[in-house]
PLY file of the C-alpha trace (Angstrom):
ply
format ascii 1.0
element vertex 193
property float x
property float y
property float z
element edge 192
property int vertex1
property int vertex2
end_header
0.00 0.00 0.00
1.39 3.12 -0.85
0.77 6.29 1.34
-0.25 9.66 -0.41
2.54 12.19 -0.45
5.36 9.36 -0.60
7.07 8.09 -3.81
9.45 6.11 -4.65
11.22 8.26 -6.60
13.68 10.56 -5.16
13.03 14.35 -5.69
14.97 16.51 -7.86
17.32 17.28 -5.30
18.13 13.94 -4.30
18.50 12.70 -7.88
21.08 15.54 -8.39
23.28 14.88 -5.43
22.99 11.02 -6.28
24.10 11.90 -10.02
26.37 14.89 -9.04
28.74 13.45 -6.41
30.11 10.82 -9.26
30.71 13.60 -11.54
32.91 15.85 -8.90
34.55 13.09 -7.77
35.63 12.12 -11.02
36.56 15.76 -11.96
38.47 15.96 -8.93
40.23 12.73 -9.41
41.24 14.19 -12.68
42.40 17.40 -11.50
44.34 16.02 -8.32
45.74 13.60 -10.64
47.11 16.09 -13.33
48.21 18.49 -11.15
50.44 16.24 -9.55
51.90 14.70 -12.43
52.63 18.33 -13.94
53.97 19.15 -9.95
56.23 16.37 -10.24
57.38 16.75 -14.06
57.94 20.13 -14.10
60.55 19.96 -17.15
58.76 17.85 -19.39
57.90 18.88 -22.67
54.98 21.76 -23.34
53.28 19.31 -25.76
52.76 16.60 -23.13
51.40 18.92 -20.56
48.97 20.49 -23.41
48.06 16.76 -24.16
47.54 16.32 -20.49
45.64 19.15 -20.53
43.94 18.69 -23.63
42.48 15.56 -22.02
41.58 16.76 -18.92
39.38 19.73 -20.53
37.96 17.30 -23.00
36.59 15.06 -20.08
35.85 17.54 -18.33
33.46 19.63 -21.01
32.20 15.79 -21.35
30.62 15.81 -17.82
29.39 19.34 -17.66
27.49 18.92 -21.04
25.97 15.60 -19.45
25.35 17.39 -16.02
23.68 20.28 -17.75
21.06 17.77 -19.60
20.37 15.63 -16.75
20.13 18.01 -13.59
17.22 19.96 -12.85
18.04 23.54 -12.56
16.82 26.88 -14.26
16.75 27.03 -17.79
19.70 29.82 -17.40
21.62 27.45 -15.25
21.59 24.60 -17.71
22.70 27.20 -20.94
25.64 28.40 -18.72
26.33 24.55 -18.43
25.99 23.42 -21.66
28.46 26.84 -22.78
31.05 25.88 -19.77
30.80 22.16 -21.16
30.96 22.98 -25.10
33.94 25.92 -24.34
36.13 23.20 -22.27
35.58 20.69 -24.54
36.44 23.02 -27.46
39.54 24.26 -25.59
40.69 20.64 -25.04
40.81 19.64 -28.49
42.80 22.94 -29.54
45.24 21.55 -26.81
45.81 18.51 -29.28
47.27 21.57 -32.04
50.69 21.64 -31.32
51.94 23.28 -27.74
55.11 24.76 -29.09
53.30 27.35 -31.46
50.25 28.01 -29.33
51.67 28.21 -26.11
50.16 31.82 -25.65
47.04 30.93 -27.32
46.11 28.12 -24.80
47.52 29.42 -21.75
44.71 32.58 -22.41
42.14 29.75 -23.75
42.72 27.71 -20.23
42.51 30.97 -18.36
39.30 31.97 -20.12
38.14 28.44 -19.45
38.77 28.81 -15.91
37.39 31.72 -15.35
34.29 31.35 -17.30
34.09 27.71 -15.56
34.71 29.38 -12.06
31.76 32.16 -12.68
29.40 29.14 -14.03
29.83 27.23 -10.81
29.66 30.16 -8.86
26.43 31.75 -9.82
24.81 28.06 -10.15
25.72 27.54 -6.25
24.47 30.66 -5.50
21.34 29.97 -7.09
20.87 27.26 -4.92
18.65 27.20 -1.78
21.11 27.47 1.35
20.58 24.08 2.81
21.76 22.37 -0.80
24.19 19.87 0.14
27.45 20.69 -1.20
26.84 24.38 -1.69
29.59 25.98 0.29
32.19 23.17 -1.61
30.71 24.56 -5.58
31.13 28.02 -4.26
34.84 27.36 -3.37
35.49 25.98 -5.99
33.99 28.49 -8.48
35.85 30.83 -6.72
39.21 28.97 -6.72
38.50 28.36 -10.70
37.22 31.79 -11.27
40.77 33.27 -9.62
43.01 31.08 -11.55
41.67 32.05 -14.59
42.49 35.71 -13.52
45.95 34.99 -12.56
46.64 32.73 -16.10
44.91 35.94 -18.31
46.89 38.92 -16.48
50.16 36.86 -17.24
49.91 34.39 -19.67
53.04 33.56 -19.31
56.56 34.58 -17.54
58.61 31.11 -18.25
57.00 27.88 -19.25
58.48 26.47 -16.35
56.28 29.07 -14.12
53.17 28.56 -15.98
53.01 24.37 -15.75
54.31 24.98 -11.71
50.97 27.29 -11.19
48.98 25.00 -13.31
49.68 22.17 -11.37
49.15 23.69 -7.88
45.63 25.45 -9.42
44.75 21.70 -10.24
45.83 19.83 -7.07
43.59 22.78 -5.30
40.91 22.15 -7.37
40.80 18.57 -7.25
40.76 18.60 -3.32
37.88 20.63 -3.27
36.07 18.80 -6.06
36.75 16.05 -3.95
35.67 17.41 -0.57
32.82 18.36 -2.73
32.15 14.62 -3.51
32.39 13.23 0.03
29.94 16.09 1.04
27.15 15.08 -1.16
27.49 11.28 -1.22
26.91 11.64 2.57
24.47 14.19 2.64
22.66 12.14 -0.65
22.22 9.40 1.59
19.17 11.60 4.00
17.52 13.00 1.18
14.33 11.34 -0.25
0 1
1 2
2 3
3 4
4 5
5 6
6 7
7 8
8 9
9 10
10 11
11 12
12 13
13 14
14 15
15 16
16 17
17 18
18 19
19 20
20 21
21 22
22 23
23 24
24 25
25 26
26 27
27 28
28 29
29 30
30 31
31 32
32 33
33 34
34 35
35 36
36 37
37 38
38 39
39 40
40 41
41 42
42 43
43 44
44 45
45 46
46 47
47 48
48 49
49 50
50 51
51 52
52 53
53 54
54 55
55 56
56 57
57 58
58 59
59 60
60 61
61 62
62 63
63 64
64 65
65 66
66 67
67 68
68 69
69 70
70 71
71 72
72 73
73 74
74 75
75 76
76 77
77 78
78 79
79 80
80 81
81 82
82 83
83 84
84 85
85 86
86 87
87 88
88 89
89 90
90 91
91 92
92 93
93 94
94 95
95 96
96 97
97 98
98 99
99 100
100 101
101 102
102 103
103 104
104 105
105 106
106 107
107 108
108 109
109 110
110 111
111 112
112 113
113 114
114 115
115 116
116 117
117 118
118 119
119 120
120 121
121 122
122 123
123 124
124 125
125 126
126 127
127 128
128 129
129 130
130 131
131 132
132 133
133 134
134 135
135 136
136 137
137 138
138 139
139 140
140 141
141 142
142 143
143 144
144 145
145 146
146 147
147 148
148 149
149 150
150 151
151 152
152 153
153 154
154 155
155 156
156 157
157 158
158 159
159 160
160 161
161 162
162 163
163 164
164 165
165 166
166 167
167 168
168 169
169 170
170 171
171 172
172 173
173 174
174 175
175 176
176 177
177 178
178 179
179 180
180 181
181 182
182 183
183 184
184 185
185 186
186 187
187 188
188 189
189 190
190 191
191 192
């Protein structure tokens, strides 16, 4: 017998913390993993770190296209998705190019990425009612995004050396808190119906 006013399906909100923890912890996995590797190979060549890169923005616009058709948020809230999603995905495949003569180039197309990415997440959290599990985690990390996009567009680039170093620390932090952000809705997932 089923009582009136209960369902077996979860509501929106549950759905989307069920569906959205995967998708930061897989981002974040990314991230923590590529900013260490770029921490601890500092030297190597620009056209494996745009590769790296490359990949990482191409997964990455992936799962925010897929997140913006499959969440239920504003209309507004899914276009700024879908944009987010379509720019990274377009800025990872111009990673696959050639490093050595667009070094410039993608270093201002990551920046723009990040900071477009950072605003996106930002104003989506926002948007959010306060009790939204995992709210305070997207803010941080829209805010962590948004700021290394800054930083990579008001100096592209000093050395190569300086710009991979930065990189890599802007992607450990980001993973961490995508991360954080993962463990924070699988657990708060679990109590909503």
């Amino acid at each position: 017998m089923t009582i009136p006013g209960n369902s077996t399906e979860p509501s929106p909100l549950a759905a989307l913390a069920r569906f959205g923890w995967h998708t930061a912890l897989t981002l974040g996995l990314i991230a923590l993993g590529l900013g260490i590797v770029v921490l601890a190979w500092p030297h190597g060549t620009l056209e494996v770190v745009g590769v790296l890169f490359g990949i990482y923005l191409v997964i990455s616009g992936i799962l925010q296209i897929v997140l913006a058709s499959t969440v239920h948020v504003s209309t507004g809230l899914r276009v700024l998705g879908f944009i987010s999603g379509a720019l990274s995905l377009l800025l990872g495949l111009l990673c696959f190019r050639g490093a050595y003569q667009s070094v410039l180039l993608l270093s201002l197309w990551i920046g723009i990425g990040l900071l477009f990415r950072g605003i996106t997440a930002t104003v989506g959290a926002l948007d959010l009612p306060g009790g939204t599990p995992g709210r305070g985690w997207q803010i941080a990390l829209g805010l962590i995004a948004a700021i290394a996009g800054v930083i990579l567009l008001v100096d592209p680039f000093n050395s190569i050396l300086a710009l991979t170093v930065m990189a890599g620390i802007w992607l450990v932090l980001i993973g961490l808190v995508e991360i954080g952000h993962a463990i924070s809705l699988r657990s708060r997932a679990k109590h909503l119906v």
